[in-house]
TIROFI-713331 format. One record per residue (C-alpha): y, z, x; residue in one letter. Coordinates in steps of 0.2 Angstrom, whole numbers, padded with zeros to 4 digits, always signed. Each point is the difference from the previous one (the first is absolute). Example, Ala and Ser with C-alpha at 12.3 -4.5 7.8 and 13.67 -1.06 7.14 Angstrom:
% residues 2
-0022+0039+0062A/+0017-0003+0006S/
//
This chain:
% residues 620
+0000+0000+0000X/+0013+0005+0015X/-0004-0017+0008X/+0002-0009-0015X/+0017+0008-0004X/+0006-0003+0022X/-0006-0021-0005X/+0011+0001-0015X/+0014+0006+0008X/-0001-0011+0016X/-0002-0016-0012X/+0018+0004-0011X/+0006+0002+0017X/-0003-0015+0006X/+0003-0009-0017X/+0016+0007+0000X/+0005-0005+0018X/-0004-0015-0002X/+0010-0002-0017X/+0015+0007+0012X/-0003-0013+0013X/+0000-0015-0013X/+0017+0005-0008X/+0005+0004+0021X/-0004-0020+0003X/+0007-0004-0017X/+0017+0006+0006X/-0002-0006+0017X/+0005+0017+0006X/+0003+0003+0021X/-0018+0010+0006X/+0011+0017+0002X/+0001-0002-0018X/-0019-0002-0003X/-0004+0017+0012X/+0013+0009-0011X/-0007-0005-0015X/-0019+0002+0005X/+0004+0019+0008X/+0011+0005-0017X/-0014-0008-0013X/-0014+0010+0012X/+0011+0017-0005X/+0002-0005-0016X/-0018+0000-0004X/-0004+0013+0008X/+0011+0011-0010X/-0005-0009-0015X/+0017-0002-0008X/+0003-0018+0002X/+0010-0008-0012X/+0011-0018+0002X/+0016-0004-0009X/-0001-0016-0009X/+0009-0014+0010X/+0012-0003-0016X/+0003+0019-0005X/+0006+0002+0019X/+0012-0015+0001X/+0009+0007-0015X/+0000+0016+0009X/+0007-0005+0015X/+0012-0011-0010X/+0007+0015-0007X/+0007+0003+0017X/+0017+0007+0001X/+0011-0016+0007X/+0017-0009-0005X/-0003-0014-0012X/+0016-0010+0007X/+0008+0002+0015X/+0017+0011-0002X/+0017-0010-0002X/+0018+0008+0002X/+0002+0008-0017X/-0018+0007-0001X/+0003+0008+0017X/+0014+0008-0008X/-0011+0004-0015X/-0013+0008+0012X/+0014+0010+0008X/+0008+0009-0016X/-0020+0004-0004X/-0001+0010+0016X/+0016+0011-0003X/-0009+0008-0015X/+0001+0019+0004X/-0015+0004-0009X/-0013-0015+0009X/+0007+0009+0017X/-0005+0018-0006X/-0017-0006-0003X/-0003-0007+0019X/-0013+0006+0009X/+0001+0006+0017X/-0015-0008+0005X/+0009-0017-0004X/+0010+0003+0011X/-0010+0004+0017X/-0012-0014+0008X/-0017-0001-0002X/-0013+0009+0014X/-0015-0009+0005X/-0008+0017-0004X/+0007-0001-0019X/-0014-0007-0014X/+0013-0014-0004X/-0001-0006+0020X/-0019+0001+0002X/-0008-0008-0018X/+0012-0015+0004X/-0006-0003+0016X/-0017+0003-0004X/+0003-0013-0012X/+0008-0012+0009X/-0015+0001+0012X/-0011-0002-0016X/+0006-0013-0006X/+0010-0010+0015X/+0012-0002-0010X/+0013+0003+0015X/-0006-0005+0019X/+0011+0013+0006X/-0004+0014-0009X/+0001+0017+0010X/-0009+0003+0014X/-0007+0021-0001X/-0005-0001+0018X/+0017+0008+0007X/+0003+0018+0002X/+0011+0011-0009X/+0007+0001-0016X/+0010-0018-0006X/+0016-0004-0013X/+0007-0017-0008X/+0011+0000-0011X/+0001-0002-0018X/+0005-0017+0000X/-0012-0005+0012X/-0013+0007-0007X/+0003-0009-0018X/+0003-0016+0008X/-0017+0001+0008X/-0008+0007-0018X/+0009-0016-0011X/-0009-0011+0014X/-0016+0006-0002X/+0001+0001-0020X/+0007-0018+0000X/-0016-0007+0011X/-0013+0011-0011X/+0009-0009-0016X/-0005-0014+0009X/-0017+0004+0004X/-0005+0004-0020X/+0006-0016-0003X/-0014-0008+0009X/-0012+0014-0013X/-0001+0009+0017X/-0007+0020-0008X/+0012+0015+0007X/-0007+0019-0003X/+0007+0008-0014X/+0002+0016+0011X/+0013-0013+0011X/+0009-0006-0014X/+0003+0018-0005X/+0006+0006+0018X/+0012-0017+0000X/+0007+0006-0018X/+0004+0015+0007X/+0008-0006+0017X/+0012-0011-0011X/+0003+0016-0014X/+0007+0008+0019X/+0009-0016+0006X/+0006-0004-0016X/+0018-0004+0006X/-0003-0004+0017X/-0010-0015-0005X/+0012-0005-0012X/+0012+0000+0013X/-0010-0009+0013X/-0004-0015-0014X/+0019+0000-0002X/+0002-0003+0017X/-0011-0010+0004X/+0006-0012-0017X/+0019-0001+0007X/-0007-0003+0018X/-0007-0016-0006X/+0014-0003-0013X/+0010+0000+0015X/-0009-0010+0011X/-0002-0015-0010X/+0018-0001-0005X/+0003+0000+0023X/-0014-0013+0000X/+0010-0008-0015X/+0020-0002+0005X/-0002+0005+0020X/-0005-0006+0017X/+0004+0007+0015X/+0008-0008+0012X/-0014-0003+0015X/+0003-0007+0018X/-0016-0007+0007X/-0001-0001+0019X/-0011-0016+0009X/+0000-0004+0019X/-0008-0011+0010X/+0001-0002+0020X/-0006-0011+0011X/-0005+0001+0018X/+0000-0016+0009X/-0009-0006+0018X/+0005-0016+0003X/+0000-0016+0012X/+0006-0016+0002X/-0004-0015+0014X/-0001-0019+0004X/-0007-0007+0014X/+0015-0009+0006X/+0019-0002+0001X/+0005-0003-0017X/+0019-0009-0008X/+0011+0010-0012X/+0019-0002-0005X/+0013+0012+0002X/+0003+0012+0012X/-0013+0012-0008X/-0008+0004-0017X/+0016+0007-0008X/+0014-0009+0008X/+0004-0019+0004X/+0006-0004+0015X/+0019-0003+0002X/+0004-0014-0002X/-0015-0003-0008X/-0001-0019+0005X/+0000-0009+0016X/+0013-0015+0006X/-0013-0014-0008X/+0002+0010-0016X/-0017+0009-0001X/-0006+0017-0004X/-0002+0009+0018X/-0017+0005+0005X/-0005+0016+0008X/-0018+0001+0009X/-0014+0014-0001X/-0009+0004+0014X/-0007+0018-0003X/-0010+0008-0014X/+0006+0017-0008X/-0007+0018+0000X/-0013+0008-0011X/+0008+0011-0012X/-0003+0015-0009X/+0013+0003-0016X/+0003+0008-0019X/+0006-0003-0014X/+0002+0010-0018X/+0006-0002-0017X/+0001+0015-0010X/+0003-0004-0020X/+0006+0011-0012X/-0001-0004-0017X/+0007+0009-0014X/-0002-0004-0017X/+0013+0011-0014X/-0010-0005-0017X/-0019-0005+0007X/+0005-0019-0003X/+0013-0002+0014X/+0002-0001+0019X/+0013+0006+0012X/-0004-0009+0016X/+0004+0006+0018X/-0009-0004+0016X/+0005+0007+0018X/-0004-0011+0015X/-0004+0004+0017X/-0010-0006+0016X/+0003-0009+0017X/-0012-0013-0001X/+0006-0019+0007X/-0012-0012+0002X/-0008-0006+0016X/+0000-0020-0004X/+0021+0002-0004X/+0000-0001+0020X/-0005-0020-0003X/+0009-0004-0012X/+0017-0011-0005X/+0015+0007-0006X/+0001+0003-0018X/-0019+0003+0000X/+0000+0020+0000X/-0014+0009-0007X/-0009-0019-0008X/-0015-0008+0009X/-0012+0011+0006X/+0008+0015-0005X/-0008+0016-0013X/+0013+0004-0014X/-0004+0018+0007X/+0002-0002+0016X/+0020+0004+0000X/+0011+0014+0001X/+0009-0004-0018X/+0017+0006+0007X/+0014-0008+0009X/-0004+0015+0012X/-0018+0006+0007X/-0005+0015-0007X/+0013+0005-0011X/-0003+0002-0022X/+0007-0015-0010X/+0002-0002-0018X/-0012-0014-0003X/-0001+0000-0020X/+0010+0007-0013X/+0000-0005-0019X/-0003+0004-0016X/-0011-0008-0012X/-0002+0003-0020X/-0004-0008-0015X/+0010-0009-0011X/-0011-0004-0012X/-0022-0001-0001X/+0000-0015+0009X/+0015-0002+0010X/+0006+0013+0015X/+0013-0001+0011X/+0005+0005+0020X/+0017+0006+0006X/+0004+0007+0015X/+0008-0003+0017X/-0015-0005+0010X/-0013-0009-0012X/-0015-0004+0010X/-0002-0020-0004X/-0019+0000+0004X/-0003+0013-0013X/+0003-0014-0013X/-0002-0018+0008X/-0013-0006+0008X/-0011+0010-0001X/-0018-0004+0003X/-0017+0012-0002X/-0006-0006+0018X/+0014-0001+0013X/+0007+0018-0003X/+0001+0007+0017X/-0010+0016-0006X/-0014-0008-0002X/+0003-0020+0002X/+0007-0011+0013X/+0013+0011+0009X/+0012-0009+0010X/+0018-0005-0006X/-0006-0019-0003X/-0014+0004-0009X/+0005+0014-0011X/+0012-0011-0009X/+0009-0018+0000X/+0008-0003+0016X/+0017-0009-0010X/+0002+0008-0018X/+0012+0015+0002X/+0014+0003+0012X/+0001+0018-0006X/-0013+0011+0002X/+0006+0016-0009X/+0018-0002-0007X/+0011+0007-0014X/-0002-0008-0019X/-0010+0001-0013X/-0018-0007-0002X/-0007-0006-0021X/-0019+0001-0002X/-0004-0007-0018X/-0018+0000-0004X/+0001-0015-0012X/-0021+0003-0005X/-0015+0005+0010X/+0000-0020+0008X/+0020+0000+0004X/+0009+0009+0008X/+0019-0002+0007X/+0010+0007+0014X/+0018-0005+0003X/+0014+0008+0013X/+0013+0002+0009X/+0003+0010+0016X/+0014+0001+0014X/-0005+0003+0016X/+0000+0017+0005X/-0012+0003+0015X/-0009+0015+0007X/-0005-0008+0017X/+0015-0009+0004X/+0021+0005+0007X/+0009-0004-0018X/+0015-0006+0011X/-0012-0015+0007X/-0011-0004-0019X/+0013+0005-0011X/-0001+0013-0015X/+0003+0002-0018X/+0006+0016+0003X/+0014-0010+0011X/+0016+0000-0009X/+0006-0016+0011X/+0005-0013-0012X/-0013-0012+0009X/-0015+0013-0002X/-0004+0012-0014X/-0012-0001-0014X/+0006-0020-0003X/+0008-0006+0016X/-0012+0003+0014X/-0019-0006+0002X/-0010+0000-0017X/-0014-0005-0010X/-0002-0005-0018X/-0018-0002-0003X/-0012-0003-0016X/-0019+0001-0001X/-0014-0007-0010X/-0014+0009-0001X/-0016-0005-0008X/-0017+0009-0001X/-0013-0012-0009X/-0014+0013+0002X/+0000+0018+0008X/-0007-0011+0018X/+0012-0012+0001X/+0020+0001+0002X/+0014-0014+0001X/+0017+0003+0005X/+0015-0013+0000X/+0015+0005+0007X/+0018-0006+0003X/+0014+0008+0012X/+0016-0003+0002X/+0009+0007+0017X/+0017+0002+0007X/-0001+0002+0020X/+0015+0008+0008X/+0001-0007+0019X/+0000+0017+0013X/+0020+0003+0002X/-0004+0000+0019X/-0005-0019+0005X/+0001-0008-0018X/-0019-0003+0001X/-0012-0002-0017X/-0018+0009+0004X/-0010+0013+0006X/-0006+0013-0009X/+0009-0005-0017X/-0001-0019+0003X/-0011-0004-0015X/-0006-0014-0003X/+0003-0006+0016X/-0009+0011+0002X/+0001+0004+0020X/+0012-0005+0014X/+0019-0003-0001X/+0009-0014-0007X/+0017-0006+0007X/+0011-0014-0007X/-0011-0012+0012X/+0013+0003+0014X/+0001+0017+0005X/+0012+0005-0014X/+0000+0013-0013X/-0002-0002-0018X/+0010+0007-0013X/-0017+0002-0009X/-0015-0007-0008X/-0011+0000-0020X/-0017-0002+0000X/-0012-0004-0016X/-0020+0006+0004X/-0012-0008-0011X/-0018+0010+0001X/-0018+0002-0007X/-0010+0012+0004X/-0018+0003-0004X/-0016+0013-0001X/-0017-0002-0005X/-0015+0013-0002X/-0012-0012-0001X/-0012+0013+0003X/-0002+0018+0003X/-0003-0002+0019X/+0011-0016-0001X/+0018-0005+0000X/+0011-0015+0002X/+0020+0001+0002X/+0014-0011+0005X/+0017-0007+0001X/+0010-0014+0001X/+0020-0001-0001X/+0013-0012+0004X/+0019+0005+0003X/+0017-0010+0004X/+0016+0009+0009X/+0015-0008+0000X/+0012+0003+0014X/+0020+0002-0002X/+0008+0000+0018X/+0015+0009+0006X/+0009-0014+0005X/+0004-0013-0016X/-0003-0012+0011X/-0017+0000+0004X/-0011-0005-0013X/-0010+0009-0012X/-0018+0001+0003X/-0019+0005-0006X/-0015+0007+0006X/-0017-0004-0011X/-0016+0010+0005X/-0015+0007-0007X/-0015+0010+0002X/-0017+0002-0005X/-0013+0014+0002X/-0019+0002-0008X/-0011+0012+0004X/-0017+0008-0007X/-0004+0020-0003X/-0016+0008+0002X/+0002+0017-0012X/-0010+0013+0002X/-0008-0007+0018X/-0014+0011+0006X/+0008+0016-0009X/+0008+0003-0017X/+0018+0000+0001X/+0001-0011+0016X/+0005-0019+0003X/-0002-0012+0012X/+0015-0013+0001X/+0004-0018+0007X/+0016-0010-0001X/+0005-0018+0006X/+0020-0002-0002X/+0012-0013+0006X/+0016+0013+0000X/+0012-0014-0001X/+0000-0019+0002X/+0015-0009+0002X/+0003-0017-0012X/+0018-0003+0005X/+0015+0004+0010X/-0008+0008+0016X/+0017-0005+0009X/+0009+0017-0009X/-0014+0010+0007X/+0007+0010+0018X/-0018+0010+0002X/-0014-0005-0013X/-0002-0019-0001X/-0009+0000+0019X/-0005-0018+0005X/-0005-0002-0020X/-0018+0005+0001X/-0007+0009-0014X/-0005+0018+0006X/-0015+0009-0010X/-0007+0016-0002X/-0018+0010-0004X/-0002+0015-0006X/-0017+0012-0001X/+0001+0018-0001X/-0010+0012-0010X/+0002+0015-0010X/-0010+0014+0002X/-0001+0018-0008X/-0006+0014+0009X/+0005+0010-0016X/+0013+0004-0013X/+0013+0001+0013X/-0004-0009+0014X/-0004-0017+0003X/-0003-0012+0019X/+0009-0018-0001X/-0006-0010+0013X/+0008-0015+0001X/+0001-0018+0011X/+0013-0016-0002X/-0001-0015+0008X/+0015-0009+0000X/+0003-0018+0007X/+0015-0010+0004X/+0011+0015-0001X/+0020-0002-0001X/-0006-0018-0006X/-0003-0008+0019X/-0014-0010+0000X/-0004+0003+0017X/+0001+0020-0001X/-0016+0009+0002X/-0010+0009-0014X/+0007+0020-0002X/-0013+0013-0003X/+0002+0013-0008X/-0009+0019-0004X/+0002+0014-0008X/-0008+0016-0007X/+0009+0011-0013X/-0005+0015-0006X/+0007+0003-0016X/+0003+0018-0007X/+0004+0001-0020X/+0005+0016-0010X/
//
């Protein structure tokens, strides 16, 4: 008889554990939960007082919490406050509401052991420590209306609570009655408040991104090689010899390795989430290697990394670079202001010859001839017409970052020859069109004013688009008063796979020359140039990208005779590119690159100049 009694009892044992661990699964509660459970069932029966709540009789229990049905508003604040002053509510005020709770206190230890029970809360308190503990009564409440709020949710699911816990919580909330009400109300006009800041505010955010890069580079030929002027920057004076020809300077000696920086720091700050403030700082002491071989008016062009340059018109000091501020004026139309507009930001642009990742020297990063100004002052239109067309239209003074204002001119010049209309400016309008997400098309025309340097009268150098490079006289040696320009471009890329791209460019320009002297006659300089190239995406590693580029920088069609350093003996001088683009992580990237460029300075008898490089590139 004994035995058969010890069976019966193991049996509902095990029945009823297993009943526990179906409704355990049911709920997809954590395993802490399913120890809790088992160990409370096992006291349970062995007390022999079990008894469950239905899961609908205790979710209308725990609905009968004490909270705030709408979240208080001015006048029911005031309401609330002329309820509190009511002398005979604050006679009845217990001392024990007043004083906070003691883990040793009844209140302290059953909503732990709840809490632990049921995991309601994953920090509930930890009874290792030693020595008597105190929260307050706010705290205490807050943690309470979580745990009741997560055990509503639980019956919900027909999860079963023990009628023994659903009494202990009643008489937590009988204690906490206006603690919890006040925690709800809280907790209402916290998110009342929140989502009106989420509706009608946005904080005004300045995001900082650098980059610098770290160049070793070299440069060499295998023999003398021609170039005009008396070096890379300056013509010779006078510029032409008796028989009315450019003067020639030989090369005898290859340059030094060098090892240089340079860093842009962008800070961007938008005041209403849809806008930009634009500044970028400048700063390096990088020049090129190959500028030792080349003509005058050819600075920073063949052979040479955008990022190899010190930015400045002084080594090693901080420049201005960008500043502007962009907005929208409408969904599909925004508009750019500011004193130095960044040109390339808009115009041009082309997903395989940006110098982070693309082709990275001056030539190949964008059309040799299109735009005399580089960063100026104006005001930039970007009208997305539909999700095929898209138009960008300008106008920009020069105003440049790199360069003396005194030789380039300025818009922030007064002088009644320079400023925002007078001195050296573009008017520029482009075409984009995207027939599918891999393909992009871009037709552009520019208009340019070039303002001769006030110190020889010369047109040319750095801001000599669409020249592009060299200096032009008056075909005699004489100044010009000035010269326009019109640039006709199409520029192309082409995913054509995801390992493999196609880019190009071809553009055509025609300056025409007014001389000093209203004698001489006027005069024009047609070029153009060409450039195509393929991309290898993601080459041996995600995120990397092999490159090559074949580019004729500039080809002259007519009037080589007002060219004092560029036209050479009328050869056609050609460049190739390979470099590739390699992540060693988020941050840090290895650019190995080599050019080969033949016929430089546009001698046909000059030897071949080779050129490498390795950057390491640092981004933040």
């Amino acid at each position: 008889m004994k035995k058969n009694i010890i069976v019966f009892g193991l049996s509902i044992l095990v029945i009823y554990d297993t009943v526990i661990i179906d409704q355990i699964q049911a709920n997809n509660l954590p395993i802490e939960s399913t120890e809790i459970l088992l160990k409370s069932n096992e006291l349970q029966l062995k007390s022999n007082k079990i008894d469950f709540i239905p899961p609908e009789e205790a979710l209308q229990i725990l609905r009968q919490r004490p909270q705030l049905k709408t979240p208080l508003n001015r006048r029911q604040s005031q309401q609330s406050k002329s309820i509190q002053i009511n002398p005979v509510r604050s006679q009845v005020t217990k001392v024990s509401e007043l004083r906070d709770v003691s883990s040793k206190d009844w209140s302290y230890q059953t909503l732990n052991s709840l809490m632990k029970r049921y995991n309601c809360l994953a920090d509930y308190w930890s009874e290792n420590g030693q020595g008597d503990k105190f929260i307050s009564r706010q705290v205490f409440a807050s943690k309470l209306n979580l745990c009741l709020k997560e055990l509503e949710t639980l019956s919900k699911t027909n999860f079963t609570i023990l009628r023994e816990d659903i009494d202990k919580l009643k008489r937590l909330t009988q204690e906490f009655n206006q603690e919890l009400i006040s925690s709800d109300s809280r907790l209402h006009n916290l998110e009342q408040r929140t989502a009106f800041i989420e509706r009608n505010y946005f904080s005004t955010t300045t995001k900082l991104q650098g980059y610098t890069f770290v160049y070793v580079s070299n440069s060499w030929r295998d023999n003398n090689l021609l170039a005009e002027g008396e070096s890379v920057i300056n013509p010779f004076q006078p510029p032409r010899d008796q028989l009315n020809r450019p003067r020639v300077r030989v090369i005898s000696q290859n340059p030094n390795t060098t090892l240089s920086y340079f860093t842009l720091l962008n800070l961007n700050t938008s005041f209403s989430g849809k806008d930009k403030l634009a500044l970028q700082l400048a700063a390096g002491n990088g020049i090129a290697p190959v500028n030792e071989f080349l003509s005058a008016g050819f600075f920073n062009s063949s052979g040479a990394p955008f990022a190899l340059q010190d930015g400045t018109p002084t080594l090693n000091s901080i420049t201005v670079r960008e500043i502007y501020y962009e907005f929208p004026v409408r969904d599909n139309l925004k508009l750019s202001v500011g004193p130095r507009i960044q040109i390339y930001n808009y115009f041009d642009t082309n997903r395989f010859t940006f110098f982070i990742t693309g082709s990275e020297t001056f030539n190949s990063g964008g059309s040799t001839q299109f735009s005399a100004v580089d960063r100026g002052s104006g005001m930039v239109a970007i009208w997305d017409i539909n999700e095929t067309f898209r138009l960008n239209m300008g106008y920009v003074g020069n105003n440049s970052d790199y360069l003396p204002g005194e030789i380039v001119g300025s818009a922030s010049d007064p002088n009644v020859l320079r400023g925002l209309f007078g001195g050296t400016y573009n008017l520029i309008a482009e075409l984009d069109i995207a027939p599918t997400d891999n393909l992009n098309l871009r037709f552009l025309y520019s208009r340019n004013r070039l303002e001769s340097n006030p110190f020889n009268g010369f047109v040319g150098g750095a801001i000599g688009e669409p020249i592009p490079y060299g200096f032009a006289d008056d075909g005699f040696g004489g100044p010009l008063r000035h010269a326009f320009g019109d640039v006709f471009l199409f520029n192309f890329d082409w995913l054509v796979t995801q390992g493999f791209g196609l880019f190009g460019r071809y553009s055509y320009g025609s300056t025409d020359l007014t001389p000093e002297n209203p004698e001489r006659a006027k005069g024009a300089i047609d070029s153009q140039s060409f450039q195509l190239g393929f991309a290898l995406p993601d080459l041996f590693k995600e995120g990397a990208q092999g490159n090559f580029s074949f580019l004729i920088p500039f080809s002259i069609l007519n009037g080589r005779e007002f060219l004092l350093s560029g036209g050479g003996d009328g050869a056609v001088q050609s460049e190739m590119e390979l470099n590739y683009y390699y992540p060693l992580n988020n941050n840090i990237a290895l650019v190995p690159s080599f050019y080969l460029i033949s016929k430089p300075n546009n001698f046909s008898q000059n030897p071949p100049i080779y050129v490498f490089n390795l950057r390491t590139q640092f981004s933040f």
